[in-house]
FIFIFI-218248 format. One line per 2 residues: number of its first residue (from 1); their letters; for each residue x, y, z of C-alpha. Coordinates in nm, 4 decimals. Layout:
! residues N
NUM	a	X/Y/Z  ... $
END
This chain:
! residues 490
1	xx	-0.2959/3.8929/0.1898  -0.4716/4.0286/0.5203 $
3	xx	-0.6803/3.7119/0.5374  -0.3721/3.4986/0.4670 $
5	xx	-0.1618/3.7220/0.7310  -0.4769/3.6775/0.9734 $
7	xx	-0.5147/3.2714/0.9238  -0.1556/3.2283/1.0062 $
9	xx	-0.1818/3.3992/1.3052  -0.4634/3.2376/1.4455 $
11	xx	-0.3080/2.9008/1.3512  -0.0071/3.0081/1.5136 $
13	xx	0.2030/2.7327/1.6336  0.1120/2.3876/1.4230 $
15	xx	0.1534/2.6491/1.0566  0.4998/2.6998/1.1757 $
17	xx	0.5632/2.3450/1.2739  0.4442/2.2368/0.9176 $
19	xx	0.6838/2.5046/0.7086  0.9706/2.4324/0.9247 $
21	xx	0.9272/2.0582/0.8035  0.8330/2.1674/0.4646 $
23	xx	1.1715/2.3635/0.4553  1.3284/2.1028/0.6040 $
25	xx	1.2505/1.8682/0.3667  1.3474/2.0741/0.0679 $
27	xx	1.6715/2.1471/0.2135  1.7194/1.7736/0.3153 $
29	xx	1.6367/1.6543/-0.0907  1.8770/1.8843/-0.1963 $
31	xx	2.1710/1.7352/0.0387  2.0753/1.3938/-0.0975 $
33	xx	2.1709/1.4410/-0.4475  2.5143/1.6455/-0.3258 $
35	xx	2.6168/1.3919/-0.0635  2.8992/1.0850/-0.1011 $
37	xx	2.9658/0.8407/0.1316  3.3206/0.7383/0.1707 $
39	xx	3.3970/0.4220/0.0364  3.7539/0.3855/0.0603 $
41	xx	3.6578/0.0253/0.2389  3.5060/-0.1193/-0.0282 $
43	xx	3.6276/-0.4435/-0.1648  3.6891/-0.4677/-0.5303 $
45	xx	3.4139/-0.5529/-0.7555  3.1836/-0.5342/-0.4236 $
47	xx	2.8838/-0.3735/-0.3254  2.9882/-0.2801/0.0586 $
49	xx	3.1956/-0.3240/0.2490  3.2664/-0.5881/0.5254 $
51	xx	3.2351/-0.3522/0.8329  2.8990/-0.4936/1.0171 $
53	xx	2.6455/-0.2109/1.0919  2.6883/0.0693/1.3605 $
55	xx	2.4385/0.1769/1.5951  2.3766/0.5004/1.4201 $
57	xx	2.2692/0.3028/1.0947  2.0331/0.0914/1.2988 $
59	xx	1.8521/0.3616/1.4419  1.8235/0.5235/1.1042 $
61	xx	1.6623/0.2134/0.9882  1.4243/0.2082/1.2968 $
63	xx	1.3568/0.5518/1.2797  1.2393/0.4960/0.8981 $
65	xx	1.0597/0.2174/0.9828  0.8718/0.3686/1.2406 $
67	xx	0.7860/0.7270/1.0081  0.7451/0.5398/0.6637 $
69	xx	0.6187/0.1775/0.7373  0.3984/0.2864/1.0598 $
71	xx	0.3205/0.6732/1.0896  0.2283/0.7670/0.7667 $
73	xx	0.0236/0.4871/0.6762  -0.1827/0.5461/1.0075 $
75	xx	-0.2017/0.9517/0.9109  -0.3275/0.8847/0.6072 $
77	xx	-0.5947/0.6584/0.7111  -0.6942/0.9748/1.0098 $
79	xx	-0.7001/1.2041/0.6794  -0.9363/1.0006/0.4655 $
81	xx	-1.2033/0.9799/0.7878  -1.0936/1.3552/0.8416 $
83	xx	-0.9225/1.2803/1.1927  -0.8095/1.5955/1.3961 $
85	xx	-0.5224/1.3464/1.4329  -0.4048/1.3379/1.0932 $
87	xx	-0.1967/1.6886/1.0705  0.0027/1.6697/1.4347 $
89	xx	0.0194/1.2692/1.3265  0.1972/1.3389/1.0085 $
91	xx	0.3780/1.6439/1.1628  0.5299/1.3677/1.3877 $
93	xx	0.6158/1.1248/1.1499  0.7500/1.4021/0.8889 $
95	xx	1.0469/1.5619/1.1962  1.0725/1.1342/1.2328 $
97	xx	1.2180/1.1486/0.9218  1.4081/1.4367/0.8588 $
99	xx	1.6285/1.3407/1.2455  1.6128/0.9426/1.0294 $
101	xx	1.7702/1.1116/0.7044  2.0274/1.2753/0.9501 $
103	xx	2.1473/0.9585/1.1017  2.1601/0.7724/0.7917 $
105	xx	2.4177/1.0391/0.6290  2.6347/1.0055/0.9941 $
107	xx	2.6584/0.6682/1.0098  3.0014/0.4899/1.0219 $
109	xx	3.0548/0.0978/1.0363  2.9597/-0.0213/0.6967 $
111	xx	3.0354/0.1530/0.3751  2.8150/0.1434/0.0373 $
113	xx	2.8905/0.2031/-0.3145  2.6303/0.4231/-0.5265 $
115	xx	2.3441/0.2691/-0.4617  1.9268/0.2741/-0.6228 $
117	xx	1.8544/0.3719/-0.1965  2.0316/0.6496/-0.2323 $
119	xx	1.9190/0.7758/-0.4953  1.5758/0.7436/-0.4568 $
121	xx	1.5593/0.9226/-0.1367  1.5697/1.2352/-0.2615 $
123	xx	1.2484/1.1429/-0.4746  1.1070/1.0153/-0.1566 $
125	xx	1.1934/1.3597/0.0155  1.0850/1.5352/-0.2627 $
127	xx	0.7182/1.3947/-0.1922  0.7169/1.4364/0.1464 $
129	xx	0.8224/1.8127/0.0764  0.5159/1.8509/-0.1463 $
131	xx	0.2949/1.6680/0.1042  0.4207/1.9438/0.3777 $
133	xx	0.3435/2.2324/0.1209  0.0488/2.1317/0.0256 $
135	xx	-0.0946/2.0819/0.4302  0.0421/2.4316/0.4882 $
137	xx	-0.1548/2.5861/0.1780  -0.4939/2.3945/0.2838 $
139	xx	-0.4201/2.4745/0.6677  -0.4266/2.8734/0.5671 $
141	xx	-0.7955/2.8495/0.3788  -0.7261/3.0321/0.1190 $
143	xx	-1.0557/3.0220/-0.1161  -1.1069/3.3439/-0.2516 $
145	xx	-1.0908/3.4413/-0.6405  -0.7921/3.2081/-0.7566 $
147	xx	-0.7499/3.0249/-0.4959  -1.1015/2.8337/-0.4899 $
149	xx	-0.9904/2.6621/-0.8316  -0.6604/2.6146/-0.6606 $
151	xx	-0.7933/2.4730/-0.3362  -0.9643/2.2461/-0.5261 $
153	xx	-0.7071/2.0720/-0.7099  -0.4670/2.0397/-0.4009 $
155	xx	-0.7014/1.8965/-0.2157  -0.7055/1.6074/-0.4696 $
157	xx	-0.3288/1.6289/-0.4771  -0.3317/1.6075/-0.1487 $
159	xx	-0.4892/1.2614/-0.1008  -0.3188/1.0981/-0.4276 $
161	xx	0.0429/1.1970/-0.2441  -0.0811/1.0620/0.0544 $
163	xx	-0.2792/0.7147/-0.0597  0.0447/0.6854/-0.2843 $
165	xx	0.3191/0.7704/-0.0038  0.2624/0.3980/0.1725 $
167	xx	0.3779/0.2374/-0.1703  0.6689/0.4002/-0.2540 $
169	xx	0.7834/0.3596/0.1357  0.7665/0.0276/0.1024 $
171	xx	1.0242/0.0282/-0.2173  1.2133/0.2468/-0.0512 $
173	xx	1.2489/0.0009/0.2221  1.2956/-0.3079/-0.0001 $
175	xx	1.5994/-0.0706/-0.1495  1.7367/-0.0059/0.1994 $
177	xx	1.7673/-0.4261/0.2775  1.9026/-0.4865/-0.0581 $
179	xx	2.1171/-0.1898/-0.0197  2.2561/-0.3032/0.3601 $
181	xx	2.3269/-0.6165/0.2231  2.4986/-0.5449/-0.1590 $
183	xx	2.2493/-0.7894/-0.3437  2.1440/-0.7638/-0.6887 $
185	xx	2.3689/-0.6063/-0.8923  2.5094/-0.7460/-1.1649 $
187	xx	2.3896/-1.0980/-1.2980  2.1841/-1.1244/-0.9492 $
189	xx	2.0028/-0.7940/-1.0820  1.6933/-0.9869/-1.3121 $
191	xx	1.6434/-1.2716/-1.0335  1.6129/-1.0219/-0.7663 $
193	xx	1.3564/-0.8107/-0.9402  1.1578/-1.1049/-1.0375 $
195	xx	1.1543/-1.1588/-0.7147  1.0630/-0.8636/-0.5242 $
197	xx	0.8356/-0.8021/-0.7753  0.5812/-1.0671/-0.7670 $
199	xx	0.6477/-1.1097/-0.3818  0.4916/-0.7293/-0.3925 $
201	xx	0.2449/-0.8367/-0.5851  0.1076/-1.1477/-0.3985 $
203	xx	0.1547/-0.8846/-0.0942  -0.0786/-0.6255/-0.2395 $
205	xx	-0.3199/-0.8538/-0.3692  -0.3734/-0.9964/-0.0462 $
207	xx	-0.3997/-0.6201/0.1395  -0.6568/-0.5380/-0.1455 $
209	xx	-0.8639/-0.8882/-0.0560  -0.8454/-0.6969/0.2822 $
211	xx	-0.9929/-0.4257/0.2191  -1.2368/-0.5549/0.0011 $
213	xx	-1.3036/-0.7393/0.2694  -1.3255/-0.5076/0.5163 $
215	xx	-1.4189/-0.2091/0.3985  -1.5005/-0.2551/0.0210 $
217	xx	-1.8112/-0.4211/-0.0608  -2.0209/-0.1222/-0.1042 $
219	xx	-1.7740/0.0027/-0.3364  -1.7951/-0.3371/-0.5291 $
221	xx	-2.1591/-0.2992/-0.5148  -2.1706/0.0466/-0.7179 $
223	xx	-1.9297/-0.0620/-0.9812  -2.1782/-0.3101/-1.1184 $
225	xx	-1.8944/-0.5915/-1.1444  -1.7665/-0.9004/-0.9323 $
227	xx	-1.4630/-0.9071/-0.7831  -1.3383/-1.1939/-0.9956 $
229	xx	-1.3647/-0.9222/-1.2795  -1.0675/-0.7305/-1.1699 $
231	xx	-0.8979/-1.0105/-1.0474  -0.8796/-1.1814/-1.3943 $
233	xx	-0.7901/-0.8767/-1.5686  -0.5038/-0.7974/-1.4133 $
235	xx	-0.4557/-1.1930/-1.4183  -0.4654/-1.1312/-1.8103 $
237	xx	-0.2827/-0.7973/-1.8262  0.0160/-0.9336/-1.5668 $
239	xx	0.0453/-1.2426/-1.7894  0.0859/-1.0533/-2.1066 $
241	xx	0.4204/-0.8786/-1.9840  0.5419/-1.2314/-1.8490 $
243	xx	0.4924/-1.3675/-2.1920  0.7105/-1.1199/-2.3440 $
245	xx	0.9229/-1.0358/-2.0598  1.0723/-1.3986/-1.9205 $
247	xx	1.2809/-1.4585/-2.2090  1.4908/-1.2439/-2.4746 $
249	xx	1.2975/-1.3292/-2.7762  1.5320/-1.4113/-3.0272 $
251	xx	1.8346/-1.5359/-2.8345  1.8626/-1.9432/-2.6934 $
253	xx	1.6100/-2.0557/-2.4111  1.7976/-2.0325/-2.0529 $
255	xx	1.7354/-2.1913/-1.7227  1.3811/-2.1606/-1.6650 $
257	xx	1.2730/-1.9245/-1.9470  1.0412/-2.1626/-2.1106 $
259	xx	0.8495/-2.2392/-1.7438  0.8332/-1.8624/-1.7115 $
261	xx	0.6840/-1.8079/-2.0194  0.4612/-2.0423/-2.0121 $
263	xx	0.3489/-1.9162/-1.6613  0.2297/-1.6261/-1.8305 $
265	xx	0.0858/-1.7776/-2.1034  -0.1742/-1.9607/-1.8592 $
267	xx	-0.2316/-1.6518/-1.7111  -0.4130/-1.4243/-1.9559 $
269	xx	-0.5560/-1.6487/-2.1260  -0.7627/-1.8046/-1.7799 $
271	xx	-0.7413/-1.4059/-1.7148  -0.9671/-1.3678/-2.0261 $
273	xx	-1.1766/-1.6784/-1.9068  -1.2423/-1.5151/-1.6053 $
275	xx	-1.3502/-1.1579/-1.7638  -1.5693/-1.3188/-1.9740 $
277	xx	-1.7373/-1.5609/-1.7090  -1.7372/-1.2663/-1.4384 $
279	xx	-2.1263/-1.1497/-1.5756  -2.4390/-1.3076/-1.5909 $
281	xx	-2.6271/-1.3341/-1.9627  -2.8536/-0.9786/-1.8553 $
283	xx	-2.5125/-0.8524/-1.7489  -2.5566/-0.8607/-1.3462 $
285	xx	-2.1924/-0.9145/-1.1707  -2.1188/-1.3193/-1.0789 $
287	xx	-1.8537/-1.4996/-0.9074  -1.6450/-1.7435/-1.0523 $
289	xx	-1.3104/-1.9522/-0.9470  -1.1101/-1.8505/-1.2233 $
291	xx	-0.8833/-1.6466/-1.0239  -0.8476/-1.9344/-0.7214 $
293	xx	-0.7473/-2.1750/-1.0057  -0.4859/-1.9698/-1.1586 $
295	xx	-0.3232/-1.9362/-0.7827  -0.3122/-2.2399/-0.7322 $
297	xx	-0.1925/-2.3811/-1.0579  0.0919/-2.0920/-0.9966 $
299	xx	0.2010/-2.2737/-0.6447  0.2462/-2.5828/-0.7915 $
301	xx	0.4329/-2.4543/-1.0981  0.6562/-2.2851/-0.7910 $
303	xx	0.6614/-2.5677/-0.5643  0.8579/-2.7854/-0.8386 $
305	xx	1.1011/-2.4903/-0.9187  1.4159/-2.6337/-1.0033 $
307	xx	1.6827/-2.4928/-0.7212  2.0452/-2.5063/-0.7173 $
309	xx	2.0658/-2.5244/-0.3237  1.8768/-2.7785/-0.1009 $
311	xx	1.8016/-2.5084/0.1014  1.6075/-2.2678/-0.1938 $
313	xx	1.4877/-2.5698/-0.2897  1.2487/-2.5841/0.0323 $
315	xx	1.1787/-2.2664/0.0423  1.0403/-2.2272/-0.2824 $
317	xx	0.8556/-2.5672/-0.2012  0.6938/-2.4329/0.0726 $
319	xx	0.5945/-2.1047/-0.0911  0.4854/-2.2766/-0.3779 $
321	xx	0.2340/-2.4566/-0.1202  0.1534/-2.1396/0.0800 $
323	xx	-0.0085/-2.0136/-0.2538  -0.1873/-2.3386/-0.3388 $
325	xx	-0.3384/-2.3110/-0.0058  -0.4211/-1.9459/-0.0993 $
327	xx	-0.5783/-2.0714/-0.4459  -0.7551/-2.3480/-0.3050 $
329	xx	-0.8879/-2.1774/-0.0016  -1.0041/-1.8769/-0.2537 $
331	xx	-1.1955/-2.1686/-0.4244  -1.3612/-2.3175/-0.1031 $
333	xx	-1.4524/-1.9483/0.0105  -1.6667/-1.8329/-0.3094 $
335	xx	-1.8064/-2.1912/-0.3838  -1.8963/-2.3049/-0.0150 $
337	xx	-1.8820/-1.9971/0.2377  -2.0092/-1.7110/-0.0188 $
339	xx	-2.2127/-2.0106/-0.2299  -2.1455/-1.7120/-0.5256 $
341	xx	-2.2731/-1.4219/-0.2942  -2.0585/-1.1058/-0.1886 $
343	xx	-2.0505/-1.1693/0.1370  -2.2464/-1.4555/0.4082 $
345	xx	-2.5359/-1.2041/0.4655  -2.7515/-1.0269/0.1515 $
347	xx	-2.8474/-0.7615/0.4118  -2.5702/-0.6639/0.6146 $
349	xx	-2.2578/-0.6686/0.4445  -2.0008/-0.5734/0.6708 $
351	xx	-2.0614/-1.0190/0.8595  -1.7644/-1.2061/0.7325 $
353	xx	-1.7063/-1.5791/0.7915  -1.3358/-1.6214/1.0057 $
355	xx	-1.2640/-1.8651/0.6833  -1.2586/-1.5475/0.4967 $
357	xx	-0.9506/-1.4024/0.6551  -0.7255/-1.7647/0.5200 $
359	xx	-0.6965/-1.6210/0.1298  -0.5642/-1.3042/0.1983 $
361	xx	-0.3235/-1.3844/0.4904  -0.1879/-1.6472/0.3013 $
363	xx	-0.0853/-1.4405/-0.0341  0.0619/-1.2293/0.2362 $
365	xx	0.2663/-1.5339/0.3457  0.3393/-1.6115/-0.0049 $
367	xx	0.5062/-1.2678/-0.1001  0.6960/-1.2596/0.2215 $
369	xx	0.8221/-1.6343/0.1023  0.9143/-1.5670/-0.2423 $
371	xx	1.1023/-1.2439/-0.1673  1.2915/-1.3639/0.0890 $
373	xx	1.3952/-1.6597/-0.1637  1.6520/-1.4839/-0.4118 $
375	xx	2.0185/-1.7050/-0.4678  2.2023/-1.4558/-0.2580 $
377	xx	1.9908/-1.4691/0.0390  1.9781/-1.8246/-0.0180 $
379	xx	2.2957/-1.9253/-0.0118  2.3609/-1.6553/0.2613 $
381	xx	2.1335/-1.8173/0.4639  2.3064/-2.2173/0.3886 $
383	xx	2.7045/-2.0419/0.4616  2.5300/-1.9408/0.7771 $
385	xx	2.3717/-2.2978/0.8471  2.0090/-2.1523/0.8893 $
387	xx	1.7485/-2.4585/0.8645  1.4754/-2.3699/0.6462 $
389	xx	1.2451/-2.4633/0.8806  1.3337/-2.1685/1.1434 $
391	xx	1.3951/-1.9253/0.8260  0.9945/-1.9825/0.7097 $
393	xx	0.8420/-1.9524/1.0616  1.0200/-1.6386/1.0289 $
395	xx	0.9126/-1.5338/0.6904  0.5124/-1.6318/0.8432 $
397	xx	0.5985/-1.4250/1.1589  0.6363/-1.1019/0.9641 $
399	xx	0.3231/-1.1718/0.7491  0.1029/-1.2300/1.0693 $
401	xx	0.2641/-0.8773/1.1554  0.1486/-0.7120/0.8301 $
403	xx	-0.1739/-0.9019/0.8165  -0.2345/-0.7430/1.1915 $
405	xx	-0.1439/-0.4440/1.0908  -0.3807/-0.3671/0.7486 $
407	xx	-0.6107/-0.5082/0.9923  -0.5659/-0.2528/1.2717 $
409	xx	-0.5844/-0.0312/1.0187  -0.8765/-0.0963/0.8646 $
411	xx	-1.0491/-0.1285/1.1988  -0.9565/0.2271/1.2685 $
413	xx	-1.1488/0.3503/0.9324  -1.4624/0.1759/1.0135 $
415	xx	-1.4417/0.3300/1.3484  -1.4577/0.6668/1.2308 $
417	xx	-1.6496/0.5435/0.8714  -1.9289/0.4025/1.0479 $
419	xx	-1.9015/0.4167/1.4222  -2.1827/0.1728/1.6583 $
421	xx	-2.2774/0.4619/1.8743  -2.1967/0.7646/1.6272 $
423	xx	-2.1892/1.1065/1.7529  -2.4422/1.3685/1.7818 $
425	xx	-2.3599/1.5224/1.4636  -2.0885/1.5430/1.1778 $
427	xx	-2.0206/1.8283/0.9543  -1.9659/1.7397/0.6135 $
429	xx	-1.6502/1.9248/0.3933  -1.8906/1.9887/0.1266 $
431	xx	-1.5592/2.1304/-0.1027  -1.4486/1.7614/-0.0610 $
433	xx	-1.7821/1.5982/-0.1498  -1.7856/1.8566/-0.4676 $
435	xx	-1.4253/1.8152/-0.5885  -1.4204/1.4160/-0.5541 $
437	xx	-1.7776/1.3407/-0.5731  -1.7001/1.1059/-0.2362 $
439	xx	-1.4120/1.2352/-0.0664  -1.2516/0.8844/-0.0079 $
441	xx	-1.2257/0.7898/-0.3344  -1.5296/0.5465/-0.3591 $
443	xx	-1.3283/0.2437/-0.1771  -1.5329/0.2496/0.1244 $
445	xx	-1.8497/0.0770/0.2830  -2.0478/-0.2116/0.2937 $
447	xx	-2.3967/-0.3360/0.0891  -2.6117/-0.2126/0.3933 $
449	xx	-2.9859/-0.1329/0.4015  -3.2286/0.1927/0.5503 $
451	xx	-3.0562/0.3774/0.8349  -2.6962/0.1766/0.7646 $
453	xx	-2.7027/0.2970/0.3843  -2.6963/0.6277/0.4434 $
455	xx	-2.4365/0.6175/0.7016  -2.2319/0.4751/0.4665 $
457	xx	-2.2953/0.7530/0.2163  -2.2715/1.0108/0.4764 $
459	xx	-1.9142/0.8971/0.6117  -1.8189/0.9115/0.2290 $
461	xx	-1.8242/1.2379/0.2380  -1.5301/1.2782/0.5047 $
463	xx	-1.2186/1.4104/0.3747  -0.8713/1.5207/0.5906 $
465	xx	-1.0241/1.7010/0.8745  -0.8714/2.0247/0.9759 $
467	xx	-0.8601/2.1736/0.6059  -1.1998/2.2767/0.6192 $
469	xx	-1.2317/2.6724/0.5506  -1.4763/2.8522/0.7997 $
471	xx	-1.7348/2.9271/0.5193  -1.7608/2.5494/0.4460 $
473	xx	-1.8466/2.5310/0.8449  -2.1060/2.7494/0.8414 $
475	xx	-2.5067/2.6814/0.7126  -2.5545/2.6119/0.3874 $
477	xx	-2.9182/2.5805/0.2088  -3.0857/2.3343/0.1353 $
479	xx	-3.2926/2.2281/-0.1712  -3.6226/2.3226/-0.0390 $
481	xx	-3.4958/2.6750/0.0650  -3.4322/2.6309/0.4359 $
483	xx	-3.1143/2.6468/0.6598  -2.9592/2.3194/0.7127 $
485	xx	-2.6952/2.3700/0.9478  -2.5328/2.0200/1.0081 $
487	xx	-2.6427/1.6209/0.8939  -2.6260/1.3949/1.1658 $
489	xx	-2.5128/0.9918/1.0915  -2.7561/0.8489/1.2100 $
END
C-alpha cells in the first residue's frame, strides 16, 4: 500500500486525469441503460420522427467521430510502438467522449424509438471504462507478490481492448447512421445486414491487404504459409454460412435466394482449392490466384443483380465492377508484379510496386459501394433525385479517405517500428516481451536481412510505453553474466 500510495503521488496529475475518466465512464454506462428519450413525435409504425437534426446531435456525431473513428485508433497504434503519446492521447479522446455521450442524451430536433445504438452504447462505455481501469492499474506499477501474475494478464488485456476498440467503433457508428435515419427494421432488417455485413467485410479485407502490405510480411514470413492460405480459408469458411444462411431451408425459394446460395457455394469450394494449392509438394508457402478469381467472379455475380430501382440498379453495377477490378488487379499483381514472390525485392521487403496499392483500395471502394446500396437508401436517394453518378464519386471519396487514413496510420508504426535514423538507444519492456513473446502481437515487420532483421525483432519487443515499472528500467543480466544495461536498434 505505501508503494501504491507513493506511485500515485509521484504520478500526480495524469493518475487523476485517468480515474476521473474511468469514473466517468462507469457512471456514464450506467445512465445509458436508465435513460429514455421522449418520443411523443414519433409517427405510427415509424422509426423517428420527422424533425431534421439539431445542432446538438451533430456535434455529438462529430465529437464521436473524432474520439472513436480518429483518436483511438491513432492511440492505439502510439501504444503498440510504446509512444509516450499513447496515455495523454487516449486521455483526450476518452473526456472526447464522455462531453459526446452528454450531447447525444441533450439533443432535441429529431426523436428515436428504442433503438440497437442505444443500446449498445453502454457496451461500448463499458469497454472504454475497463480500458481506463486497466491504464490506471498499469500506470501505478504494481508488481510485487500478486500483482506480478496480475500485471501480467492486464497487460494482455490491455492490448486485446485496445486492438479490438477500433472494430466495435466502427459498428457503433454504422448503428448511429442507421439509427439517424430509421432504416432496417422490420422486413428491411435481413437486406440491411447483408449489406453492412459484407460491405465490412470487403472493408476489412482490404485494411488487412494493407497491412500486410505495409507492415506484415515478416509476420507472413514466420508463419510458414502464403497469404493466399488465409485468404481461401476464410473464402471457404465465409461461404459455408452463405450456403446455409441465404435461404430458409425448407420453405419456397424467394427473390434472389438461389443466386445467394449459390454465391456461397462457389466460395468454399474455390476456398478449399485455394488451401490446398497455397503449398508447394515439400510444403514451402506459394502463391496462387484462387482468391483474385473468386473476387472477381463475385463482381460480376453483383454487377447483374437484379434491382427494383434504376437507380440501385447502377449502383450495384458499378460495385459489382469496382470488385472485378479488385479481383482482376489481385490477379495481375501476384502473376506479373510479385511473378509468385512476397514482395518485388527477395532482400528488402518493406519495396512495394505503386500497382500494389490498386487491390486493396479498391475492396475499400467496394464495401463503401455495397453498403451504401440497401432499398431504403436507394430509393431515398431516387425521391431525392440524386444521379448515381454524383452518389458513387461520393461513395469513392470516403474510401480514398479511409484508404489515406490506414495509410497514415501505418506510416506512423513504421516510424517508430523501424525508424531511418533510429535513436541512440531503446529500452526494451522485457515484462511485455515475456508475457506476449513479441509485444505487438507478431503482425509486424518486413523479410529484411543482417542489421535490418534485427531491428525488426528488436522493435517487436515494444509494448504501450509509459507502463513500464522502474525495475524493468533498470540493468538486467545477460546470458554470459555481465550487465547489459540497454540494446540499441541499430
Amino acid at each position: 500500500m505505501a508503494a501504491a500510495f507513493v506511485t500515485s503521488s509521484r504520478l500526480g496529475s495524469p493518475l487523476r486525469t485517468l480515474s476521473w475518466v474511468g469514473f466517468s465512464c462507469l457512471y456514464l454506462a450506467g445512465r445509458t441503460v436508465a435513460h429514455e428519450h421522449p418520443a411523443d413525435n414519433i409517427p405510427e409504425g415509424e422509426a423517428v420522427s420527422p424533425d431534421p437534426l439539431d445542432t446538438t446531435l451533430w456535434v455529438h456525431i462529430i465529437i464521436q467521430i473524432i474520439s472513436f473513428g480518429l483518436i483511438f485508433p491513432t492511440g492505439m497504434v502510439l501504444g503498440i510502438v510504446r509512444s509516450r503519446w499513447h496515455v495523454p492521447l487516449q486521455v483526450s479522446g476518452a473526456i472526447l467522449a464522455i462531453v459526446g455521450y452528454f450531447l447525444g442524451h441533450a439533443h432535441g430536433g429529431r426523436q428515436f424509438a428504442p433503438n440497437i445504438h442505444a443500446a449498445f452504447a453502454s457496451s461500448l462505455m463499458l469497454m472504454l471504462l475497463l480500458q481506463v481501469l486497466f491504464g490506471v492499474y498499469l500506470k501505478l506499477h504494481l508488481e510485487k507478490g500478486i500483482h506480478a501474475r496480475i500485471r501480467r494478464y492486464t497487460v494482455m488485456a490491455h492490448g486485446v481492448l485496445g486492438k479490438t476498440m477500433p472494430v466495435v467503433s466502427w459498428v457503433q457508428m454504422l448503428f448511429g447512421g442507421i439509427t439517424a435515419l430509421g432504416f432496417c427494421r422490420g422486413d428491411h432488417l435481413g437486406q440491411c445486414l447483408a449489406h453492412f455485413i459484407m460491405g465490412s467485410a470487403f472493408i476489412g479485407y482490404g485494411i488487412i491487404l494493407t497491412i500486410l502490405l505495409v507492415a506484415g510480411q515478416y509476420w507472413l514470413r514466420r508463419t510458414g504459409r502464403s497469404q493466399e492460405f488465409f485468404d481461401s480459408l476464410l473464402i471457404a469458411a465465409w461461404g459455408c454460412v452463405n450456403t446455409f444462411t441465404e435461404h430458409r431451408w425448407g420453405g419456397p425459394w424467394v427473390k434472389n435466394d438461389l443466386q445467394h446460395t449459390s454465391m456461397g457455394i462457389v466460395w468454399w469450394c474455390a476456398g478449399l482449392l485455394g488451401v490446398w494449392l497455397s503449398r508447394k509438394r515439400d510444403g514451402r508457402p506459394k502463391r496462387n490466384l484462387i482468391p483474385g478469381i473468386v473476387i472477381l467472379m463475385t463482381g460480376w455475380a453483383m454487377s447483374a443483380h437484379p434491382q427494383s430501382l434504376p437507380l440501385s440498379t447502377m449502383v450495384h453495377s458499378v460495385f459489382g465492377y469496382t470488385l472485378m477490378a479488385a479481383g482482376a488487379t489481385r490477379i495481375v499483381e501476384i502473376a506479373f508484379v510479385l511473378r509468385d514472390r512476397n514482395s518485388i525485392s527477395s532482400r528488402h521487403g518493406d519495396e512495394t510496386n505503386s500497382f500494389q496499392y490498386l487491390p486493396p483500395f479498391l475492396l475499400y471502394a467496394s464495401g463503401f459501394l455495397f453498403m451504401g446500396a440497401t432499398e431504403e437508401q436507394m430509393l431515398l436517394l431516387s425521391e431525392a433525385h440524386v444521379t448515381h453518378v454524383s452518389y458513387i464519386l461520393i461513395l469513392y471519396s470516403v474510401a480514398f479517405l479511409l484508404f489515406l487514413f490506414v495509410n497514415m496510420l501505418l506510416h506512423l508504426y513504421a516510424s517508430y517500428a523501424w525508424p531511418i535514423n533510429p535513436g541512440p538507444a531503446v529500452k526494451i519492456d522485457q515484462e511485455a516481451f515475456r508475457t506476449n513473446g513479441r509485444a505487438n502481437g507478431g503482425l509486424n515487420g518486413h523479410a529484411m536481412s543482417g542489421a535490418n532483421d534485427s531491428r525488426v525483432r528488436d522493435a517487436e519487443e515494444f509494448e504501450l510505453e509509459g507502463l513500464m515499472s522502474d525495475g524493468e528500467e533498470e540493468s538486467e543480466d545477460s546470458p554470459g553474466g555481465g550487465r547489459k544495461e540497454t540494446q540499441r536498434v541499430t
